[in-house]
C-alpha positions as CSV (number, residue, x, y, z in Angstrom):
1,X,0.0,0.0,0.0
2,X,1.3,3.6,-0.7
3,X,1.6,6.2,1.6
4,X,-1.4,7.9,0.0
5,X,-3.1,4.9,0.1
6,X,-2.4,4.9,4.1
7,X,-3.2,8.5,4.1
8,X,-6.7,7.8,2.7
9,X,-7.3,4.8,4.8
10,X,-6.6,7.1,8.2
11,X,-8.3,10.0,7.0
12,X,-11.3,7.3,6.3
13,X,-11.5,6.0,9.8
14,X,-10.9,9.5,11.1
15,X,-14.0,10.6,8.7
16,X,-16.4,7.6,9.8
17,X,-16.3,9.1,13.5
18,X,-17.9,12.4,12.6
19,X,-20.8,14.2,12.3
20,X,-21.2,15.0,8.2
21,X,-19.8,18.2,7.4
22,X,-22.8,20.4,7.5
23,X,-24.2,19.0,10.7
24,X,-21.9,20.9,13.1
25,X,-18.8,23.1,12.1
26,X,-17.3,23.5,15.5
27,X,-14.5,21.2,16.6
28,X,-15.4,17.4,17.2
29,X,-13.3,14.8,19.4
30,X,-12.9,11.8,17.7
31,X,-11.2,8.8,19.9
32,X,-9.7,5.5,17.7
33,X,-8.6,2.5,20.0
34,X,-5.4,1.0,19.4
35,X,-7.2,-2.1,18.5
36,X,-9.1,-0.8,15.6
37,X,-5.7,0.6,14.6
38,X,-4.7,-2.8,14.9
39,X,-7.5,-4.3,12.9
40,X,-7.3,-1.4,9.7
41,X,-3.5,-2.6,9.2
42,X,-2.0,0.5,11.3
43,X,0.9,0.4,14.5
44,X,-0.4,2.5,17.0
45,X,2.6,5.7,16.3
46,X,2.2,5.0,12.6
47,X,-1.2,5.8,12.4
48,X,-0.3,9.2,15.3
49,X,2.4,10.2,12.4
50,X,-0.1,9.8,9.9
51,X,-2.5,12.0,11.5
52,X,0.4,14.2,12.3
53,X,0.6,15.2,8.5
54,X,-2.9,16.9,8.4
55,X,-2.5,19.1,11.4
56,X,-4.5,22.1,9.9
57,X,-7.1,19.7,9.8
58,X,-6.6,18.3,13.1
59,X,-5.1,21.5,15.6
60,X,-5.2,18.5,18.7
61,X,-3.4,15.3,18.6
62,X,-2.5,13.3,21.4
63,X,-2.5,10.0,22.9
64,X,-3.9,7.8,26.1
65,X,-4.0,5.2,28.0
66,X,-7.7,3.5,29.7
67,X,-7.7,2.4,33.2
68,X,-7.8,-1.2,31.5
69,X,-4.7,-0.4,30.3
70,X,-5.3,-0.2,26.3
71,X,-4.1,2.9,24.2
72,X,-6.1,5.6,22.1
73,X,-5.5,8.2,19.8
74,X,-7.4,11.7,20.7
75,X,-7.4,14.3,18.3
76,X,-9.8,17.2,17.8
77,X,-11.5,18.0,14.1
78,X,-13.0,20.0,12.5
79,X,-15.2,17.7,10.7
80,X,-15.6,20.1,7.3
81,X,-11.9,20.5,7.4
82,X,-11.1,16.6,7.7
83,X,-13.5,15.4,4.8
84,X,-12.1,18.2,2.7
85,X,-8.8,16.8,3.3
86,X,-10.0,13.1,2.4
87,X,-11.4,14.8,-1.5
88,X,-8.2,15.7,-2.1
89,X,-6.8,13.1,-1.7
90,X,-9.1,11.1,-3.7
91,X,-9.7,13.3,-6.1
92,X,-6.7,15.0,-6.4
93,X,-7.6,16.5,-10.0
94,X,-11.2,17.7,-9.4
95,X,-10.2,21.1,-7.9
96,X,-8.3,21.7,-11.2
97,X,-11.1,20.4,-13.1
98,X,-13.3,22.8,-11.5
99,X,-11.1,25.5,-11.7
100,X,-10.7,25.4,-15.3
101,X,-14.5,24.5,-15.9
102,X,-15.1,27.5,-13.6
103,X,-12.6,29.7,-15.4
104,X,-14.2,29.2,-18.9
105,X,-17.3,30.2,-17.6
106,X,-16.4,33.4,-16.1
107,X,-14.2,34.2,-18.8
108,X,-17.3,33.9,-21.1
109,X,-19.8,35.9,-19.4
110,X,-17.9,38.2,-17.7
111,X,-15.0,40.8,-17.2
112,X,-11.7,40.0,-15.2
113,X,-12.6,40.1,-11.4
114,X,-10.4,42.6,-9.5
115,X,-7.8,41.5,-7.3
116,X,-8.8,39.6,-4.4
117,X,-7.0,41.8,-1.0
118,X,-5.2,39.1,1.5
119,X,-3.4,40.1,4.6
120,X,-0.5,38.0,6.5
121,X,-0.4,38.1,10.3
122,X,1.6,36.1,12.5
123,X,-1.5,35.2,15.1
124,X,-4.3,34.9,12.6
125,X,-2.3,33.7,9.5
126,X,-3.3,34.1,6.0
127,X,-6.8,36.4,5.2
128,X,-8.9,37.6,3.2
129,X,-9.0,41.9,4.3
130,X,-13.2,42.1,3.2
131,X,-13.6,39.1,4.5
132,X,-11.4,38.1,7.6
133,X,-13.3,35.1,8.3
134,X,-12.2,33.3,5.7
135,X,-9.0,32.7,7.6
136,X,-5.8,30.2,6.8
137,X,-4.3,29.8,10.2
138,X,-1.2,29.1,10.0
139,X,1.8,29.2,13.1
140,X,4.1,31.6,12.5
141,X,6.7,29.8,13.0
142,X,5.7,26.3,10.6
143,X,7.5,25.3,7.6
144,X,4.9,27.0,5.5
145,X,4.3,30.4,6.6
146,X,8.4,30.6,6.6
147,X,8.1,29.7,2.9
148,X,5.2,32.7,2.4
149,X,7.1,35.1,4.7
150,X,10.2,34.7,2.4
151,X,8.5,34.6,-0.9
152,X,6.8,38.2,0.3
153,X,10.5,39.6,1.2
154,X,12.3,38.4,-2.0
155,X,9.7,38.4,-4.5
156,X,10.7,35.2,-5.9
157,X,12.9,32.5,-5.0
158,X,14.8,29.0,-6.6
159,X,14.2,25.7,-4.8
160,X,18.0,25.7,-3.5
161,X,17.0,28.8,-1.1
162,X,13.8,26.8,0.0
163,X,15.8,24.2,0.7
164,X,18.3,26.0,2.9
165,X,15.2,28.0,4.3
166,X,13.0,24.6,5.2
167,X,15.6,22.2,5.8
168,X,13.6,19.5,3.3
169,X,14.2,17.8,0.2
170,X,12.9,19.7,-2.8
171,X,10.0,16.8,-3.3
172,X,8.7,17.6,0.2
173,X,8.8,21.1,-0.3
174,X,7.3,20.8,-3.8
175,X,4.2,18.7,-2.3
176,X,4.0,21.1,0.8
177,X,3.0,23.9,-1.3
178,X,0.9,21.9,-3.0
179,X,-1.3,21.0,0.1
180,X,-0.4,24.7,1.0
181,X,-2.4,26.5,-2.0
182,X,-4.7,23.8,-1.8
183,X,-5.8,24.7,1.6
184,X,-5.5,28.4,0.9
185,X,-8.1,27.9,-1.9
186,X,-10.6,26.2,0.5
187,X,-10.3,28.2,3.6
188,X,-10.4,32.1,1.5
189,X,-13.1,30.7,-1.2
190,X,-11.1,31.5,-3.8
191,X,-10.0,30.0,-7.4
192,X,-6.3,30.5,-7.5
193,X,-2.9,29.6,-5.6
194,X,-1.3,31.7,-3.5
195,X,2.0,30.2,-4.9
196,X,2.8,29.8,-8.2
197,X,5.8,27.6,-10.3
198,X,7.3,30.2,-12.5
199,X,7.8,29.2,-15.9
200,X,11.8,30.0,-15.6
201,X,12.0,28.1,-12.5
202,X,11.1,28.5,-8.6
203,X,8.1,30.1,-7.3
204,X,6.6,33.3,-6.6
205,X,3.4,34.8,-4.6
206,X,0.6,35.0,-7.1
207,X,0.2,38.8,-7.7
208,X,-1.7,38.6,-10.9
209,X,-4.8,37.6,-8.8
210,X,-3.9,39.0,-5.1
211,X,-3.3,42.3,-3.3
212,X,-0.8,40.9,-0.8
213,X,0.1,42.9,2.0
């Protein structure tokens, strides 16, 4: 089985143990015994490190033991969050598929929409300035807002500088800001990456469609 075969799987069980997506947006505690773990293929700390890898789905992580002596994993979810991590991973083309569906429609019927105003802010994260509820929250000290804080310094930058910057290999970086303008696209309601590949090499905030400040 792959790793996003495994990432599936866990996201799957996590998914089972909530309330559908529209029932109830606030945060839901989910609890998974070690012996379901067990049971769906999983060791107990490689399903937590699983779970690990979708933490802006999952803020709360942690594990415990019952009086009778049997492990859990405890984590917190919100469930909207969770099942839109689970589409894209099984459907990792249908946002682009959208997009461009989307994008010949509006291009059709209407005029270029104006830039869309985001802010940055080290407590609240990524947002949209009209409307700050539609909120990225991001630490300001993860992997990814590093990468967004340097892009908005140096305008543009090669992989080798990410590398140095992050400390990961280039195919980990590449994939985190894949997940990255994935989320960013879910969480402001909005069509288009916040990072973009540029066509002579490294990667650049998207200023054609955002007012960054």
């Amino acid at each position: 089985m792959t790793h996003r075969e495994d990432q599936i799987k866990i996201l799957d069980l996590v998914c089972s143990k909530l309330l559908p997506p529209d029932f109830d947006p606030v945060n839901q505690e989910v609890v998974i015994p070690e012996e379901q773990l067990k049971q769906e293929g999983f060791s107990f700390y490689g399903a937590m490190n699983l779970i690990k890898e979708f933490y802006e789905a999952m803020p709360k992580l942690s594990s415990a033991t019952t009086p009778e002596g049997k492990r859990e994993i405890r984590v917190t979810v919100i469930s909207g969050d969770a099942h839109s991590w689970l589409s894209m991973l099984k459907y990792p083309n249908r946002q682009i598929e959208e997009d461009i569906e989307q994008y010949e429609i509006d291009s059709a019927f209407t005029e270029i929409p104006p830039k869309v105003s985001i802010k940055f802010d080290d407590k609240k994260g990524i947002y949209q300035t009209k409307n700050p509820e539609y909120c990225y929250s991001l630490d300001s000290e993860s992997q990814r807002m590093k990468i967004v804080k340097y892009l908005l310094i140096h305008e543009k930058s090669g992989i080798a500088n990410l590398r140095k910057l992050t400390m990961q290999k280039d195919g980990v970086i590449s994939q985190e800001i894949k997940r990255m303008n994935q989320t960013f696209k879910l969480k402001l309601h909005v069509t288009h990456p916040l990072i973009i590949h540029l066509k002579v090499g490294g990667y650049s905030l998207n200023k054609e469609f955002f007012n960054i400040a």
